[in-house]
N, C-alpha and C positions, 0 to 999 in steps of 0.2 A: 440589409442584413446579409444578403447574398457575400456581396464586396466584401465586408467584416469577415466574415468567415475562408473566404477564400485568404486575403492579406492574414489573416490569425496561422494557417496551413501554412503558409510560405514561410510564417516566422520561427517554426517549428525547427526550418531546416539549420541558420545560422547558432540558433541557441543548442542544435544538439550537437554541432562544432565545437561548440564552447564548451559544452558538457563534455564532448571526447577528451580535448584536449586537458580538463583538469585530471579528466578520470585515468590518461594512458598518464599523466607526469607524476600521480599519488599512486599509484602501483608500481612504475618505475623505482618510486619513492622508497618502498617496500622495504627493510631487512630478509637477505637471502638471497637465493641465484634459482631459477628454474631448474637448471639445469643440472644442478648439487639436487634438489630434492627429487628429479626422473633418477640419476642414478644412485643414490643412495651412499653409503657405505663405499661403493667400489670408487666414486669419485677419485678422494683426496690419494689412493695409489693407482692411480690411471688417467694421468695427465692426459694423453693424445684423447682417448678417449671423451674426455671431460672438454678441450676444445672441440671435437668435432662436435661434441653434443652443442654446444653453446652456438656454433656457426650455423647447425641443421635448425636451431630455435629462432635464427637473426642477434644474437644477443652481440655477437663481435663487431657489429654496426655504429654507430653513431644513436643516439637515442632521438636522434631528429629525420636521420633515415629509417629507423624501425618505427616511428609514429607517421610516415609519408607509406610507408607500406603499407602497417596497418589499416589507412582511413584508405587508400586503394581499396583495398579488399572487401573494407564494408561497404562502399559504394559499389563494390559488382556483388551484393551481397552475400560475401565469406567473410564471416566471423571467427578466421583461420580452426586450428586443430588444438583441443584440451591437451596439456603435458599429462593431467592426472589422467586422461581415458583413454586417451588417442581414438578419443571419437570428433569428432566433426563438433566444436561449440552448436552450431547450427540446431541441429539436431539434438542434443542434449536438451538445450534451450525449449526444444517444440515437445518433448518429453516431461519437461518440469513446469512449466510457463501453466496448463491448465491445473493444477497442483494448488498453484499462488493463486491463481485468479477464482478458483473455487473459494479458497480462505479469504480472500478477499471481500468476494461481495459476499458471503453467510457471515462473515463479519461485520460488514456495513450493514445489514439488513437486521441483523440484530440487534445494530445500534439503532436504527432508523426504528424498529419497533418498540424500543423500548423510551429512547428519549421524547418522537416524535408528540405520543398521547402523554406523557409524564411532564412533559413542558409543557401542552396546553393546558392540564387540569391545574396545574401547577402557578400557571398566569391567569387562570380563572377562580384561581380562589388563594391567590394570594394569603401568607398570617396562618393559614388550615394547619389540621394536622398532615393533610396529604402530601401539601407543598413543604412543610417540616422533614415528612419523609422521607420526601424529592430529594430535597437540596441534604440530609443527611448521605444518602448515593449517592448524590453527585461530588460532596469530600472523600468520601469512600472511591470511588473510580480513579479520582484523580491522586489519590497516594495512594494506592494498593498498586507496586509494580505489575507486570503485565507477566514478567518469568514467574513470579510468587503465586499469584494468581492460579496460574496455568498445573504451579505442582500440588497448589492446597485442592484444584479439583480434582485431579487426577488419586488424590491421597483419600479424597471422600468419596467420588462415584464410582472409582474403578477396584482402588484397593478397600476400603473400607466396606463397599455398597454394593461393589460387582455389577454397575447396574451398565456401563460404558467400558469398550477397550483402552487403557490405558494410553498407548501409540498405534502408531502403525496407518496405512492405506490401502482403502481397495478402490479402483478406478467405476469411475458410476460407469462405463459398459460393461463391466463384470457384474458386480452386484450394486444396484441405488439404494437398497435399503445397508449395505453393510455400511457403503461409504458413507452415508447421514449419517447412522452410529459411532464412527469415527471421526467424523468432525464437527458433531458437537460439541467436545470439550476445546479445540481449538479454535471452533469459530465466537464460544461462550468468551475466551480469555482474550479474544479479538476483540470483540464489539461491548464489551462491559466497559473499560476504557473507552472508547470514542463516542458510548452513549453519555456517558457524563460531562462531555463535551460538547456533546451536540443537544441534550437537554439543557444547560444550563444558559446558551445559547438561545434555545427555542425560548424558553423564559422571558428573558429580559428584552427581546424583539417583541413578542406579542405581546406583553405589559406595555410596552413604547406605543404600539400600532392602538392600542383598547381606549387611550387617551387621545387619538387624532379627533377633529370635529367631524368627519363625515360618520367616525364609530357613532358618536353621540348621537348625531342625525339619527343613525338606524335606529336606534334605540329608541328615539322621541317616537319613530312611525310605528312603536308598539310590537315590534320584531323579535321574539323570546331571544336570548343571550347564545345560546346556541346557534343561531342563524345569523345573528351578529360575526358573531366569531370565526363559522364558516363560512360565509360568503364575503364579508367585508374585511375580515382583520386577518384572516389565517393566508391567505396569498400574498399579502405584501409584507407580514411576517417572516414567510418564508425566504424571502431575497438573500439577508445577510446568512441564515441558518446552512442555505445552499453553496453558500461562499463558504463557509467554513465545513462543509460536507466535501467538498473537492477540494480543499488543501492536504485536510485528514486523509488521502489517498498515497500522498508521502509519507506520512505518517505511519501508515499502517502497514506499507513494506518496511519499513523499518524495525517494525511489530514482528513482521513476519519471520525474519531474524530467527527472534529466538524463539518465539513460538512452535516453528517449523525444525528449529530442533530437538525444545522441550518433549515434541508430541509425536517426534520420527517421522515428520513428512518427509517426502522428496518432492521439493518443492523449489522455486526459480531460489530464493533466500537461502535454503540451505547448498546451491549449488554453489551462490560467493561464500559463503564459510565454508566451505571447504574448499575452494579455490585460492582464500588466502593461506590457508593453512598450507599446501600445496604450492604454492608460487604458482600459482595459475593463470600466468598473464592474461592470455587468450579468452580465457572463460570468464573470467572476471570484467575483462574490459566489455564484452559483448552481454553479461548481465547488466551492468552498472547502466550501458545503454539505451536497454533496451528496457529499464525500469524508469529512465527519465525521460522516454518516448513516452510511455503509457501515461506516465503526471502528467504531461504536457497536452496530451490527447485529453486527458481525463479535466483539466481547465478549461481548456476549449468549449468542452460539452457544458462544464458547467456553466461560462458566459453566455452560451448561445441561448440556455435556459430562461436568461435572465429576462430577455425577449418574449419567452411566452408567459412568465408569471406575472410579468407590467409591462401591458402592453407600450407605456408610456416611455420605456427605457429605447432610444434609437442609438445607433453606431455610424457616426456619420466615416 
């Protein structure tokens, strides 16, 4: 396992090479000029201007020598200077990064709580009205967009109910009780979607696992269903459920998108929106990486998993 996890580390590095380079050649890619949108208006009558700005950016380069600079830079780790701040990517990054990663997992944790018991009762009682329920939210999750979503709550608990802030953020060392108030409705329109993915999921694994013959064994040594379920069927259940719980990590930055603007976070997602908006090379490139670091970590974790839920699974 040791070996496995180290060779999985190491493979981290050429794949986020590969990641760089799509990501610096689709923003390249880009309509617009940086350097038209730093200076605005004055641009188009202020040529010398407008070159020196493009020269101070690297933009009068070759785009094979401003992408040999760039991975420089991130390798001594400088994620060079935002055009829209003229702060340090770096540091932007370490200001918005706990933001996402807060909506992230109160997003996952609510899918996890919601799908996790709603799939088992769901595979244990198969035909029910429960499992009719179920599986009625789980078409509901999966076509109710996630923006739609995000404004019919805000339109019922905040405007309608007053009972939650509409938008906004307060950092948990300031107040933890404001900031739970505050991302409740975002972390709701987060994890609704990925629990009807991850219940419908849980389902059809532990229905599969309820039919093996060692279930049946349990059953024959007079084991109430409940003890069946937890002890013998719900961890090898688990296997594929966890496989598709660490996909949904891309996913769900993706979510965070619009989520994060619908609900005024400032957040690592809403920093690439408005970095494209802005031609924001630099910020953009070093979000984009720095979002396919954490997928990449975040598989990792989940193979290594795969270890402790069966024991029988080895990585030679």
């Amino acid at each position: 396992m040791t070996t496995y996890i180290v060779r999985r580390f190491v493979g981290v590095v050429p794949t986020l090479f590969l990641v760089s380079i799509v990501t610096f050649a689709l923003v390249h890619l880009m309509p617009g000029d940086p350097a038209l949108s730093y200076l605005g208006e004055t641009a188009p009558r202020d040529q010398a201007a407008y070159q020196q700005m493009r020269k101070e950016l690297g933009l009068d380069q070759p785009v094979v020598i401003q992408y040999v600079r760039w991975i420089e830079q991130v390798g001594h780790g400088d994620l060079g200077t935002s055009v829209r701040s003229q702060d340090l990517v770096a540091h932007e990054i370490e200001q918005r990064l706990p933001v996402t990663l807060e909506l992230t997992f109160l997003g996952m944790l609510v899918a996890a709580l919601i799908a996790f018991p709603a799939g088992v009762i769901s595979a244990m009682r198969p035909g029910s009205l429960l499992d009719g329920i179920a599986t009625l939210g789980v078409v509901g999750g999966l076509a109710i967009p996630d923006f739609w979503l995000g404004i019919v709550m805000i339109y019922i608990f905040a405007v309608a109910l007053h009972l939650l802030p509409p938008s906004g953020f307060t950092p948990i060392a300031t107040s933890l009780g404001t900031n739970l108030q505050m991302m409740v409705l975002p972390a709701l329109a987060v994890g609704l979607a990925q629990a009807a993915i991850l219940m419908r999921q849980m389902r059809s694994a532990l229905l599969e696992v309820l039919h093996r013959e060692y279930v049946t064994t349990a059953r024959a040594k007079g084991l109430r269903e409940r003890v069946v379920v937890r002890r013998h069927a719900l961890r090898n259940a688990l296997i594929p459920v966890v496989t598709i719980f660490g996909l949904q990590t891309g996913r769900v930055f993706g979510t965070a998108v619009v989520i994060e603007t619908i609900f005024g976070l400032p957040g690592l997602a809403r920093l690439a929106v408005d970095s494209v908006a802005f031609r924001d090379y630099s910020a953009l490139q070093g979000t984009i990486l720095l979002f396919a670091l954490i997928v990449l970590l975040v598989n990792l974790f989940t193979d290594i998993l795969y270890g402790f839920l069966d024991p029988r699974i080895r990585y030679s």
